[in-house]
Structure formats: structure tokens, C-alpha cells
C-alpha positions in Angstrom: -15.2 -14.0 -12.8 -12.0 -12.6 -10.4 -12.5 -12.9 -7.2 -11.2 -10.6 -4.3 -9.4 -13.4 -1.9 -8.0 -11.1 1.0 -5.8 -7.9 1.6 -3.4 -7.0 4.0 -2.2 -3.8 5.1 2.0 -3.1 5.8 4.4 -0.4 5.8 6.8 0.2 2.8 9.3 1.8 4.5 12.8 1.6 2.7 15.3 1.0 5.1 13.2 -2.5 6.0 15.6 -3.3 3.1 18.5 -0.7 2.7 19.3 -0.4 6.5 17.3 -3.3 8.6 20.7 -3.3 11.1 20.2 0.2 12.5 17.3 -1.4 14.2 16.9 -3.8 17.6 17.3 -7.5 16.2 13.9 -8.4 17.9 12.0 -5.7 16.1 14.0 -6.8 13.0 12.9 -10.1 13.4 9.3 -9.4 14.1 9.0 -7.2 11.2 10.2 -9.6 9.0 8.1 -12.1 10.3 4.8 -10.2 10.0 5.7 -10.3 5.9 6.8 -14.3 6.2 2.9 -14.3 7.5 1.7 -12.7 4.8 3.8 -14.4 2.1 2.0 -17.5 3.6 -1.3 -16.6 3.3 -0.9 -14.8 0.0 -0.1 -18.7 -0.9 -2.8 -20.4 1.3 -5.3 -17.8 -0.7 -3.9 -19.6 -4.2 -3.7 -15.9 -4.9 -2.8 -15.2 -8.8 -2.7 -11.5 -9.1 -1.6 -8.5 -5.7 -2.5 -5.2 -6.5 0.1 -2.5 -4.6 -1.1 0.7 -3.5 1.2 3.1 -2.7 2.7 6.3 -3.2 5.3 8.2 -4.7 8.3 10.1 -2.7 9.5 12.2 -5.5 11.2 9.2 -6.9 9.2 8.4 -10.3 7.2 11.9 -10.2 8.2 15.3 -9.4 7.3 19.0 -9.6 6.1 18.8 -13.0 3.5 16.2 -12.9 2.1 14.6 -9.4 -1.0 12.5 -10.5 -3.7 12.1 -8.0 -4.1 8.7 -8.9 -2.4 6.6 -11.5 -2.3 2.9 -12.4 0.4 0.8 -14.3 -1.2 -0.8 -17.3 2.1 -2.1 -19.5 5.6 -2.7 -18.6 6.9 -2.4 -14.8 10.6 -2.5 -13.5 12.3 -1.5 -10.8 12.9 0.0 -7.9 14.5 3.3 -9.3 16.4 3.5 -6.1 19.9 1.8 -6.0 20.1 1.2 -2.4 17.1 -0.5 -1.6 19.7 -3.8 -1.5 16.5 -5.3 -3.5 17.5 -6.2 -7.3 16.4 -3.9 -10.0 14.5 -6.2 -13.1 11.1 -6.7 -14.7 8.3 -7.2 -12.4 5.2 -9.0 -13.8 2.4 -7.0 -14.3 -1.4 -8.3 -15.2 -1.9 -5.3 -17.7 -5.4 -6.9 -19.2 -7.0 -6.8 -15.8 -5.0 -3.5 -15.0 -6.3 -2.0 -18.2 -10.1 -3.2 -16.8 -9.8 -1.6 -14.0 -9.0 1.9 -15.9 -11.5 1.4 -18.1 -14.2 0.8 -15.0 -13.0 3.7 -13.2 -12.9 6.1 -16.1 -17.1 4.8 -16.6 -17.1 5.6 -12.7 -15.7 9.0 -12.9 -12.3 8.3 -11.6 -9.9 10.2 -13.5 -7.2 7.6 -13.6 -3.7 8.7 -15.1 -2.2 5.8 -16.5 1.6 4.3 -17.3 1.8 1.9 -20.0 5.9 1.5 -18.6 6.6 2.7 -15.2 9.3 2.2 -12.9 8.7 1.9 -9.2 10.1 3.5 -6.4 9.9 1.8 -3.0 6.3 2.1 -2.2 5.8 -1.0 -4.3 9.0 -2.4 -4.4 9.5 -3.1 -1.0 6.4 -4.9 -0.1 6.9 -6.9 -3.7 10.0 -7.8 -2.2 9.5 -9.5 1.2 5.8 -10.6 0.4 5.4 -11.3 -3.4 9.0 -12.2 -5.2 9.6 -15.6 -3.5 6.0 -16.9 -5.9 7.2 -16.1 -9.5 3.6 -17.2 -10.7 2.0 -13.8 -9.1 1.3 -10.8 -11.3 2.0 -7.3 -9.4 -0.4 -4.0 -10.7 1.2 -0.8 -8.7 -1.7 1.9 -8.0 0.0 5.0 -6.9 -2.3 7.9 -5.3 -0.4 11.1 -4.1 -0.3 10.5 -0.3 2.6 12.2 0.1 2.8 15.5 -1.6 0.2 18.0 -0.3 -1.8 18.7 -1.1 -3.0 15.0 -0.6 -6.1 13.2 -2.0 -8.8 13.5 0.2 -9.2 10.2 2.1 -13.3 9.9 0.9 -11.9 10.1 -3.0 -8.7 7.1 -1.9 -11.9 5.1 -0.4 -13.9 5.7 -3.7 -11.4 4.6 -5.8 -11.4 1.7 -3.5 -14.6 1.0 -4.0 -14.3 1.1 -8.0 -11.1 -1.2 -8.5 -13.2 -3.4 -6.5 -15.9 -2.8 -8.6 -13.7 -3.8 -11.6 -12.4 -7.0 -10.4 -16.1 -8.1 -9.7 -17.1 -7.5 -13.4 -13.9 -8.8 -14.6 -14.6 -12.3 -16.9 -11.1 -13.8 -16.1 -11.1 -16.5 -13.6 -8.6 -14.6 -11.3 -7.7 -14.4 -6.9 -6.9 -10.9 -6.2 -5.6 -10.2 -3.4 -5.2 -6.3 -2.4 -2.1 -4.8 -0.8 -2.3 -0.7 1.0 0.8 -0.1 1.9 3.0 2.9 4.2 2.9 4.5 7.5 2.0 4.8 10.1 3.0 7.7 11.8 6.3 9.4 10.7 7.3 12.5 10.0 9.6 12.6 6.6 12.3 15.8 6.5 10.8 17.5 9.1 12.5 18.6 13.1 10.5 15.3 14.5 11.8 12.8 11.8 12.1 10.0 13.9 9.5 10.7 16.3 7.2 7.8 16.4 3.2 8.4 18.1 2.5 4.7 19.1 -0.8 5.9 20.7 -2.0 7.3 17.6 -0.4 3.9 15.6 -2.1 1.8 17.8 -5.8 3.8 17.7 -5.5 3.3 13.8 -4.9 -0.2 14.0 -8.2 -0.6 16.4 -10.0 1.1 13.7 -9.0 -1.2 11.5 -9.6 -3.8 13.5 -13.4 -3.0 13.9 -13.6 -2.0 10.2 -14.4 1.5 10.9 -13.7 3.1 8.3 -16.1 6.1 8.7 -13.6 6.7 11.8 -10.8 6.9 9.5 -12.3 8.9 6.9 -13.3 11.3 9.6 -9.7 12.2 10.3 -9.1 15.7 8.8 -5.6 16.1 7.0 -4.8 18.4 10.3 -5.4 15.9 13.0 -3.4 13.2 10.8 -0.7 15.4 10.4 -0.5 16.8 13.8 -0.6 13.3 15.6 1.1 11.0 12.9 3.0 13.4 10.7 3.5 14.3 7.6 4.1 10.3 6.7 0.7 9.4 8.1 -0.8 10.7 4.9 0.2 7.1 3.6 -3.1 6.3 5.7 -4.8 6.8 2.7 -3.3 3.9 0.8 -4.5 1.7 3.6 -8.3 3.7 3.2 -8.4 2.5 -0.1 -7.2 -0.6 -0.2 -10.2 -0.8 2.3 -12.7 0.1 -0.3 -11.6 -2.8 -2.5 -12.3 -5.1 0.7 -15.7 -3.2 1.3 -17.3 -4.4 4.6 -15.0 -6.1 6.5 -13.5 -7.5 9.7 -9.3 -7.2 10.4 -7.0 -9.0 12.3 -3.4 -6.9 13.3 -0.1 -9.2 12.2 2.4 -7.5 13.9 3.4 -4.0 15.2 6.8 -2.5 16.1 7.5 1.4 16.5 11.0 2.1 15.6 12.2 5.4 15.5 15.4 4.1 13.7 13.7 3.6 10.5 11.6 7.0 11.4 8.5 4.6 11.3 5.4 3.2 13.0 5.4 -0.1 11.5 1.9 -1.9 10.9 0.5 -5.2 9.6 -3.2 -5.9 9.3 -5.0 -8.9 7.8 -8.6 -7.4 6.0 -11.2 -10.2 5.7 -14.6 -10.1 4.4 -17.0 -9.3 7.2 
């Protein structure tokens, strides 16, 4: 059967690749060496298949449809934007196991939308980029859940659906190493008076929690106190909650961390391990 191998948490923040030179060359270099960290243990894992969870910024959705959650079962490309400085081409998807893990959910209740072609937008091109394109032998499945267009998914349904991918590689036949990605944040606030304004107290509290595995902590943040301390951006907290659920119980270890208000962003790296 699969096995779930590891997960790591990072931000997806898009001028990490379209504009790393507005910020200080140390917290450049320590960024990028918190993903060279996890490119390596993605490889010390012998990991096969990363699934991405993020979320969209009105890039691939829009007014008309904003899926709470949605998984990418058939073709994937991208990114859609054209100044990421990250080449746009196929990305390989694992769309028998992504297509398990929508079946599962739907038996589960979770009301998976689902995109048998999708182009991504930097949520999951990004960390594809510095942590997963150097091995051409991985296979990418992008999750998208609406962290970023309120109204939000609650946190307890992002840790549920957690909880059921994880649910789904465990029943899945093929002998696969998953290894689970939550991606975003931490605090910014996106098109708002404070863009720019980083909260490293409230950054650094979320990391703790993570630390200790505390996830009823974090799913006791209302909307308003995430908002209020980590801004509108800290929503993407919720990718991070669910790629928690996949790990279940569990112990974490932080990578890195570097506030820098010149790419608007609290920037965060976690290892999740099987307590």
C-alpha cells in the first residue's frame, strides 16, 4: 500500500521567484536554503509522489466559481503567471492516486470539485519549483482549498479533509512514498493599508504550535483573531491545518524563518514527522 513518508510546511510567496533581489541577501540566502533542506529530504525519504496544497489568488478561479476545495485529477501545467521567472510546461501529475483520493473523499462526505486539466498559479508552482523540479521522477497532485477569498473554509473542514486524503493514501494498493506539502503564509496582509506589515510574534506563536503538534490550538483560532494578528494572508494557515490532517499525530521540527516585509511575508518552514 502508499505510504505517507513526511510533510513539510513553506510559504508560496511569488516574489521568492519573480523579485528575490528586493530582499536582504542573508534572508535570501536563508530562504533558499530552508527549500535546498527540503529538496534533500524529499530525496532521503525516496519520496515518489508530493501532494501541494494551496490556494488560489484569483489567478485560475474568479468571481464566477471559487471551489472550496478542488483536486487535479488529469493534466497539469503551469504557472499561469508570466513573471514568476519559473518556466511555464507540463508538470507530472499521479492522476490514478489523485483520482483515489476523490473517490475516498466523496465516500467520506467531502465534496471535492475536481479538474481533469488545470493550470496552476503560484501556490503550487512556486514550492514545485525550488523543492520538487530538480527530481524529474516525482509526480505533483495540486489540492487547492479557498484560503484566500472569504469567506474562507473553516479551518476544522481544511483539517478533515486532511484527515481523508490521508485516509486515501492508506487504502491506496499502489506501492507509493507520499510525502505532503501545506503551503503559504504566514502573516501578510494582501491589498490592504498594512501590505507589508509583518507580525513576527504571531509567526513565531504559529510555528510553536506546530512545533508541539497542537493542532486543537490552531483550529481554535477564529477567522477574526487570524485576520486581525496575521492578516488577511494568514488565512493560508489553513493549507498548513490540512496538510496536518494528512500527517495525523505528529511532532515538527521549524527549518527556517525570515520575516520580510519586502516580499509582504512571514516566511515559514516546518518539518511534520510522525509522533
Amino acid at each position: 500500500m502508499a505510504t505517507l513518508v513526511g510533510g513539510f510546511l513553506m510559504p508560496h510567496d511569488p516574489f521568492m521567484s519573480a523579485a528575490p533581489h528586493v530582499a536582504p541577501k542573508e534572508k535570501v540566502d536563508n530562504t533558499m536554503a530552508s527549500f535546498r533542506q527540503i529538496e534533500g529530504r524529499i530525496r532521503e525519504l525516496a519520496a515518489d509522489t508530493i501532494i501541494i496544497i494551496g490556494d488560489d489568488h484569483y489567478c485560475i478561479f474568479g468571481p464566477h466559481c471559487i471551489p472550496r476545495c478542488l483536486i487535479a485529477i488529469g493534466d497539469v501545467e503551469g504557472p499561469v503567471e508570466d513573471w514568476l521567472n519559473i518556466p511555464r510546461g507540463p508538470i507530472a501529475n499521479h492522476p490514478e492516486l489523485a483520482r483515489h483520493i476523490l473517490e475516498r473523499g466523496y465516500d467520506e462526505g467531502i465534496d471535492w470539485a475536481f479538474a481533469k486539466a488545470i493550470s496552476v498559479d503560484h501556490a503550487i508552482a512556486v514550492p514545485h519549483h525550488l523543492a520538487v523540479r530538480s527530481n524529474p521522477k516525482l509526480r505533483t497532485i495540486p489540492i487547492y482549498i479557498n484560503a484566500a477569498v472569504a469567506p474562507v473554509i473553516r479551518s476544522q473542514r481544511a483539517y478533515a479533509i486532511g484527515q481523508s486524503i490521508r485516509q486515501a493514501i492508506d487504502s491506496w494498493p499502489g506501492d507509493e512514498r507520499v510525502v505532503v506539502f501545506g503551503t503559504g503564509g504566514i502573516s501578510h496582509w494582501v491589498g490592504t493599508a498594512e501590505m507589508g506589515r509583518v507580525n513576527e510574534e504571531f509567526d513565531q506563536c504559529i510555528l510553536r504550535m506546530v512545533e508541539q503538534g497542537d493542532i486543537d490550538s490552531l483550529l481554535a483560532l477564529t477567522d477574526a483573531e487570524i485576520l486581525e494578528q496575521g492578516g488577511n494572508g494568514a488565512f493560508e494557515l489553513k493549507n498548513w491545518i490540512c496538510a496536518m490532517g494528512v500527517m495525523g499525530k505528529l511532532k515538527a521540527e521549524t527549518i527556517g524563518y525570515e520575516a520580510v516585509p519586502e516580499w509582504i511575508c512571514g516566511c515559514g518552514f516546518a518539518e511534520l514527522k510522525a509522533a
